[in-house]
Backbone bond lengths (Angstrom), bond angles and torsions (degrees), N, CA, C in turn:
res aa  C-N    CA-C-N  psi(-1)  N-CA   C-N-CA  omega(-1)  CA-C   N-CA-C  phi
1 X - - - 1.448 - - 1.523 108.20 -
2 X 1.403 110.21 139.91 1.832 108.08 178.30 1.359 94.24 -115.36
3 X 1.677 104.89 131.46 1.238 110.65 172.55 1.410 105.50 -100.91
4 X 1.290 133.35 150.04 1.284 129.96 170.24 1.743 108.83 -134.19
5 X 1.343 120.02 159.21 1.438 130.46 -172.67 1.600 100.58 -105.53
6 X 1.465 121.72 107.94 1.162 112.57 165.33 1.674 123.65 -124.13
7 X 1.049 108.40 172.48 1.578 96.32 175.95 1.632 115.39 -123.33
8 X 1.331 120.19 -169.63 1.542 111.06 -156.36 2.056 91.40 -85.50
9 X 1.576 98.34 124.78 0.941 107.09 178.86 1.903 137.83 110.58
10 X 1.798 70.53 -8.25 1.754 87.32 176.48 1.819 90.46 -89.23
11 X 1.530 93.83 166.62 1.428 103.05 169.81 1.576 113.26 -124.84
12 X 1.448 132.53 175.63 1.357 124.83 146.75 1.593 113.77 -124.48
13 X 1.250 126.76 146.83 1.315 143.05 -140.80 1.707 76.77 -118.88
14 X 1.606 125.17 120.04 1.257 106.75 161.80 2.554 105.84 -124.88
15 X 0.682 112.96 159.53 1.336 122.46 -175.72 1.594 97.54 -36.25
16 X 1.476 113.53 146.87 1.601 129.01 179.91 1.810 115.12 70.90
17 X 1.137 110.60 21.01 1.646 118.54 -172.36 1.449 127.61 62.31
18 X 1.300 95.76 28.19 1.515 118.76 151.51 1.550 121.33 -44.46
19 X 1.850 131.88 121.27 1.249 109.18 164.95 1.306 114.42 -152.13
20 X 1.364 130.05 118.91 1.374 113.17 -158.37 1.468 97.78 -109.46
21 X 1.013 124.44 -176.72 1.506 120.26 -150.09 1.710 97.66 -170.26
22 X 1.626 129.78 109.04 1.321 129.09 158.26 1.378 106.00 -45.95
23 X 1.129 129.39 140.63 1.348 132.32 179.59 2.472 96.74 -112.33
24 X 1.271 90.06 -65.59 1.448 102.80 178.22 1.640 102.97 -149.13
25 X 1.671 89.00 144.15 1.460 107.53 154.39 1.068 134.41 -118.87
26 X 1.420 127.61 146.03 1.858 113.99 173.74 1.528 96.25 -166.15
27 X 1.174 115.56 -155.11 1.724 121.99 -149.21 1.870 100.73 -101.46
28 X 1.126 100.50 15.76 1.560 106.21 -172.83 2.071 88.83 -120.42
29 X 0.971 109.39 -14.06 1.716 101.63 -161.70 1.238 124.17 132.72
30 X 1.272 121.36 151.10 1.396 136.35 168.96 1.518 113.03 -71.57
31 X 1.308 107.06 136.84 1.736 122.35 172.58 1.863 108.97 -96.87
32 X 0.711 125.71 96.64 1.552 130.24 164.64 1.591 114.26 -78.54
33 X 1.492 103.48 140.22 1.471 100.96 149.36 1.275 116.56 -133.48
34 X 1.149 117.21 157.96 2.031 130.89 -163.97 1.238 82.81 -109.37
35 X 1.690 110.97 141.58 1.227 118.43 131.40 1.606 108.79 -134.17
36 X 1.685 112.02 150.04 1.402 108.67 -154.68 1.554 73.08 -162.85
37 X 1.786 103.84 155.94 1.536 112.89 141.56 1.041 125.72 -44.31
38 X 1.243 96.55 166.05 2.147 112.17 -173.82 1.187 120.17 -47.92
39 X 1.894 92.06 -48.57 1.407 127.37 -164.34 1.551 109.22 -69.57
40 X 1.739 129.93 -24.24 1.102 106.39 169.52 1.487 123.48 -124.27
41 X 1.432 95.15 160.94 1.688 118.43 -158.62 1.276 98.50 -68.65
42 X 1.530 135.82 130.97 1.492 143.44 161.65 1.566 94.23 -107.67
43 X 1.245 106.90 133.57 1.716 116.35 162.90 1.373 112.52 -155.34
44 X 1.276 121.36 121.21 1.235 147.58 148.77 2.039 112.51 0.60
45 X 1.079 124.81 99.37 1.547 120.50 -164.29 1.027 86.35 -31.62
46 X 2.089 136.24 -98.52 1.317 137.94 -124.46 1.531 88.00 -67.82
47 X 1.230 142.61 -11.01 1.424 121.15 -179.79 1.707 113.52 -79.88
48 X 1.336 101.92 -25.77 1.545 96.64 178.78 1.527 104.03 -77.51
49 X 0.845 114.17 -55.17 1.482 118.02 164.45 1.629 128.29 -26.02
50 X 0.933 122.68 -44.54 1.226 125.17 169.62 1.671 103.72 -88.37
51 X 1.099 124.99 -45.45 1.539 102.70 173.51 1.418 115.37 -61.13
52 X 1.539 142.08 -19.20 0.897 166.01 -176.13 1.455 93.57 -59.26
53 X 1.759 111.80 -89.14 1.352 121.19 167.23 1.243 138.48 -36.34
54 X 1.334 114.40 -29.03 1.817 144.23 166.39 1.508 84.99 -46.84
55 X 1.951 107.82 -91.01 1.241 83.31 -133.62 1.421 103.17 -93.23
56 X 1.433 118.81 25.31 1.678 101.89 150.32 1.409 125.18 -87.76
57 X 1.280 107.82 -3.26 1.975 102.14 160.51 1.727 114.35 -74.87
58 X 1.229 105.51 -27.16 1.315 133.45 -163.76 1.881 100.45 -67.65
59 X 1.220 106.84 -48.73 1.409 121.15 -160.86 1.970 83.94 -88.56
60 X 1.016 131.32 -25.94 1.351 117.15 -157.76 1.912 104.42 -86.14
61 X 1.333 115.02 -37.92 1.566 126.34 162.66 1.311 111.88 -64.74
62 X 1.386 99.65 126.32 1.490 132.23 -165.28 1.623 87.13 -72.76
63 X 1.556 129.56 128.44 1.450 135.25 177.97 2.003 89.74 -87.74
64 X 1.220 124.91 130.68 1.386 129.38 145.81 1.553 124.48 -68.55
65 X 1.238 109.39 139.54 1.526 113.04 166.30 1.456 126.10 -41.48
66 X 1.322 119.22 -27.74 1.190 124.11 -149.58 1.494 96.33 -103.11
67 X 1.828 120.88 -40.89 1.350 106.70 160.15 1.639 121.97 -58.06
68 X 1.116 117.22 -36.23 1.854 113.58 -178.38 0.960 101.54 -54.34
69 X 1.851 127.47 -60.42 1.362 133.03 -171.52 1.795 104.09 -50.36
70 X 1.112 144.17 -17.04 1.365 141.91 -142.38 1.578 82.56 -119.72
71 X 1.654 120.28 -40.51 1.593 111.71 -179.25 1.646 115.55 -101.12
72 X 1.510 101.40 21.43 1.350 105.61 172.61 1.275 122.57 76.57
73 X 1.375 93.30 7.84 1.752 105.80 -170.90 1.812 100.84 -93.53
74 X 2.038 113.49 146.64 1.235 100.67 -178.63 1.393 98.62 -82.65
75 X 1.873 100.48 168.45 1.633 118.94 -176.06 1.186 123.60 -44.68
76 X 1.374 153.58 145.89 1.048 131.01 152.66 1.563 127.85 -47.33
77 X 1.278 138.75 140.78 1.875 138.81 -179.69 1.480 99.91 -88.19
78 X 1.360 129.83 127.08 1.396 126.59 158.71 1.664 115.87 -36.47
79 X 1.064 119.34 149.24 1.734 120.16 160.70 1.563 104.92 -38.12
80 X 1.123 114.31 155.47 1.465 111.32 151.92 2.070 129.97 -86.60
81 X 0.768 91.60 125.24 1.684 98.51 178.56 2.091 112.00 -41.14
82 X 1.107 139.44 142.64 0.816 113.04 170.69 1.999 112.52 -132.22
């Protein structure tokens, strides 16, 4: 991890047109702003994190036929035997 000391108004320039920018500081926290291409995703740590955690509870419950059929979705197919 690189820590760096900045003050309100410095920026750091990081690879792919990355640029974050102190906006304000004070005794409550730092204000950042991102600027990045379109193309990439900025998210908040605990937010990735919980989508993270989402959908591996998500993937671990067995989906029934009868809910897909109810969302119009087709059945699940057994594995195949081999």
């Amino acid at each position: 991890m690189l820590i760096l000391g900045r003050r309100e108004g410095d920026s750091i320039i990081i690879d792919g047109g990355i640029r974050i920018v102190v906006v304000s500081c004070d005794r409550g926290g730092v204000r950042i702003g991102i600027e990045a291409p379109a193309n990439v995703k900025i998210l908040r740590g605990e937010i990735a994190d919980q989508v993270k955690t989402e959908n591996e509870r998500a993937a671990a419950v067995p989906v029934s036929a009868e809910w897909l059929a109810t969302l119009g979705a087709p059945a699940p197919t057994p594995p195949a035997e081999s």
